[in-house]
VOGU-3710 file (C-alpha; in Angstrom, 3 decimals, decimal comma):
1> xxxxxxxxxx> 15,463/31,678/9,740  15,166/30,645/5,860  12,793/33,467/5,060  15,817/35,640/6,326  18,345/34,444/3,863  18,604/36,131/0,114  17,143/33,264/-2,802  20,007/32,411/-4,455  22,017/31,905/-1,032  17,869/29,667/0,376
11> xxxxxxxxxx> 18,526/27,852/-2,910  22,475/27,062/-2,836  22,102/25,991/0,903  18,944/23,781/0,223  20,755/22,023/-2,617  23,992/21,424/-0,495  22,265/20,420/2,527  20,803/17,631/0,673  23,667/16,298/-0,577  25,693/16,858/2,049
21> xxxxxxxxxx> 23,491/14,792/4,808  21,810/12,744/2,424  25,509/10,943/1,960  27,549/11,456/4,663  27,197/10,164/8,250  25,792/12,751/10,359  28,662/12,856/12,641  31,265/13,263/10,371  29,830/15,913/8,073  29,849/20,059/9,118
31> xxxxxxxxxx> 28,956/23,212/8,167  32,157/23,622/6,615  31,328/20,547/4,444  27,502/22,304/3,396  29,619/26,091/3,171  31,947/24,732/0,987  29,511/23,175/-1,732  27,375/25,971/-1,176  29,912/28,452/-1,907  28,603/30,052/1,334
41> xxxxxxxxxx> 30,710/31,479/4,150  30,757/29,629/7,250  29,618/32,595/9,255  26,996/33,201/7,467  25,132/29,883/8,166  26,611/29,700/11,514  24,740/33,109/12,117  22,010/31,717/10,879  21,739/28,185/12,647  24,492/27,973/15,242
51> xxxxxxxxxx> 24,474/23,991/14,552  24,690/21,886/12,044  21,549/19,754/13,510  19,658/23,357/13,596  20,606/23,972/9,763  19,645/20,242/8,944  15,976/20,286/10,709  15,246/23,929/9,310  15,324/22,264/5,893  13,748/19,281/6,892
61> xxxxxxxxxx> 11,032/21,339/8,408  10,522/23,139/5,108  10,245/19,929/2,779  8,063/17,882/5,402  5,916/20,969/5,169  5,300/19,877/1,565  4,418/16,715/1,835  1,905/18,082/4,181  0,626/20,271/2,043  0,310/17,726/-0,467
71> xxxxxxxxxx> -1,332/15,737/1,828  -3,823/18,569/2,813  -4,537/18,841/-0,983  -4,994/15,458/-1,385  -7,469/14,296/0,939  -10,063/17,187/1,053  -13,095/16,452/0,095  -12,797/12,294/0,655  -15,315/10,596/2,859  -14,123/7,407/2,608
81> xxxxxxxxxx> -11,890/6,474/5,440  -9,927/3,331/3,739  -9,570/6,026/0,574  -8,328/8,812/2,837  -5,796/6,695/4,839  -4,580/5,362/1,429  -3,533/8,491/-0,003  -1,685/9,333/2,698  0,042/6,395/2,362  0,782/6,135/-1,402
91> xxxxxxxxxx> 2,166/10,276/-1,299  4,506/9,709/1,369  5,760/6,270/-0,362  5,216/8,888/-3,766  7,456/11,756/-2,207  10,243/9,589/-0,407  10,465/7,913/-3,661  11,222/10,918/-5,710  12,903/13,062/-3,071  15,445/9,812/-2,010
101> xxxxxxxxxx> 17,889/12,429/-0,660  15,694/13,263/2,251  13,932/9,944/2,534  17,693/8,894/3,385  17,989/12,156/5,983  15,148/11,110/7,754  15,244/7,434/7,887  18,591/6,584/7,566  21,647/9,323/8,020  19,870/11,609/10,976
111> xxxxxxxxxx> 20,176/10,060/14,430  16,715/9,548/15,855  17,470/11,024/19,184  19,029/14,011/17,710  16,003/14,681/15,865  13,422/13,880/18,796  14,782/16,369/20,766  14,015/18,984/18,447  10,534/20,242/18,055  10,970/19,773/14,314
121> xxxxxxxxxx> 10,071/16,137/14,813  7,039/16,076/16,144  5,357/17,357/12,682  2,362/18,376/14,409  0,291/19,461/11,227  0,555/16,297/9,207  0,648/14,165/12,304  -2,464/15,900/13,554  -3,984/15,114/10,339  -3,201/11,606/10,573
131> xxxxxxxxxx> -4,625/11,045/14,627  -7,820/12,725/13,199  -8,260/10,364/10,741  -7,541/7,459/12,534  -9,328/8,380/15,715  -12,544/8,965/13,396  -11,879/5,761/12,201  -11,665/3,910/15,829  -14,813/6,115/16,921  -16,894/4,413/13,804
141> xxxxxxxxxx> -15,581/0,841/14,678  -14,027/0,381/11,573  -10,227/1,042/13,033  -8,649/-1,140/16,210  -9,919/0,475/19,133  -7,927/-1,619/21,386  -4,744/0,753/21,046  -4,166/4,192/21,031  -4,853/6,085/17,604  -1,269/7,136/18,297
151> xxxxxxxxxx> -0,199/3,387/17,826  -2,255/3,314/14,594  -0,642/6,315/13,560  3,357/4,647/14,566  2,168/1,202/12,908  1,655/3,087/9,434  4,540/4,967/9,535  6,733/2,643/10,534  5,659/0,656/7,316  6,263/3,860/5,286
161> xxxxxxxxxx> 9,929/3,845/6,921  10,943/-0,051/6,716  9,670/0,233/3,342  11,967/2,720/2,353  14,967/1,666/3,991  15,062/-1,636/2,648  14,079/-0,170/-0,746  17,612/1,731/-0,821  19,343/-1,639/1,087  18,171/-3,563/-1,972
171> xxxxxxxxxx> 19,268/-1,617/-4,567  16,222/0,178/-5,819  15,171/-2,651/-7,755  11,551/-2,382/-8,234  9,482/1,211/-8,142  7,691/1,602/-4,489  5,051/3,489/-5,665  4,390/0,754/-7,620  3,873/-1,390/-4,888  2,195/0,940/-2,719
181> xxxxxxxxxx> -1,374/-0,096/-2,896  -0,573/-3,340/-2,405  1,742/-2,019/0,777  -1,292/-0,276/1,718  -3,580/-3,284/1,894  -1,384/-4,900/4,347  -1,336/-1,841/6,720  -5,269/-1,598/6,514  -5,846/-5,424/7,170  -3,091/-4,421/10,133
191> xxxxxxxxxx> -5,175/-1,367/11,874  -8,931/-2,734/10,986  -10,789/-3,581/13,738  -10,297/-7,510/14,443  -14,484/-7,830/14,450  -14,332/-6,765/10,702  -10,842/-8,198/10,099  -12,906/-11,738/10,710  -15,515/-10,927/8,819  -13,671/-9,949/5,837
201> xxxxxxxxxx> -11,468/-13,025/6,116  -14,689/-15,262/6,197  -15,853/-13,610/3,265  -13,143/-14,697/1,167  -12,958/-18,017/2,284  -17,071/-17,907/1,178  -15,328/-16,600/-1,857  -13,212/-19,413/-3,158  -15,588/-21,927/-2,744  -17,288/-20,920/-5,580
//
């Protein structure tokens, strides 16, 4: 549907959707809200989208595609599991951060269930990527095998989303990117498999004896 809209009018809407959703309750805000900063007509985007949910995932669509293709980009070419699964974490803490408008679409102004129910959500390309990585992980016996990768894969995410939320709740206060290895450390000592979670633990116990 974007690819079917003229630039300027792809570039007004983009700007205005973002703003619009980004800081006003879902329920309350409309099309009407999005034509009127986009200085597009209503019928146009209702033509377009029919809904405002339609209009809203379309765009969200388009900029979790980035990250995805960041993502992509970013871990080609890395063997190391720990180093792959990091950069996926520290870009999405990296792009939330500096896109905060649709960090607060997607984890904090667009009801969950709304979204779910739209094939939009699922993300298949990025959260294909991820499953891969963590399965591969599980099959060497490095990640908990004990679960589902898929429960891996909602464990890390879930950090990514608490992390954010409560970094807007508390006022922006400190960088998250800055804190994202760190982050990261706790959410590989959480999915490591418990045989070399023990090991590593008695390592460092070895460690400060000395």
């Amino acid at each position: 549907m974007l690819n079917t809209l003229k630039p300027d009018i792809h570039k007004r809407l983009e700007a205005a959707v973002l703003e619009v959703f980004s800081r006003s309750d879902f329920h309350k805000a409309s099309i009407r809200d999005v034509a009127e900063r986009a200085g597009v007509s209503f019928t146009t985007i209702y033509k377009h989208y029919g809904s405002k949910e339609r209009l809203v995932f379309a765009f969200v669509d388009v900029w979790m595609g980035k990250l995805t293709d960041r993502i992509v980009d970013h871990v080609q070419g890395v063997e190391n599991l720990q180093e792959k699964l990091r950069k996926v974490f520290w870009l999405q803490i990296e792009y939330y951060e500096k896109h905060e408008g649709l960090g607060r679409i997607v984890f904090m102004t667009l009801p969950m269930k709304t979204w779910m129910a739209d094939e939009t959500f699922e993300q298949r390309r990025m959260m294909n990527l991820v499953v891969k990585v963590l399965s591969q992980g599980q099959q060497e016996g490095i990640l908990n095998d004990r679960v589902d990768a898929s429960v891996l894969l909602d464990f890390l995410m879930g950090f990514v989303q608490r992390s954010f939320f409560m970094w807007i709740q508390r006022g922006k206060q400190d960088s998250l990117v800055e804190h994202a290895n760190i982050m990261f450390g706790m959410v590989w000592r959480g999915i490591l498999h418990p045989r070399l979670l023990d090991r590593e633990e008695h390592s460092q116990l070895l460690f400060k004896q000395f």
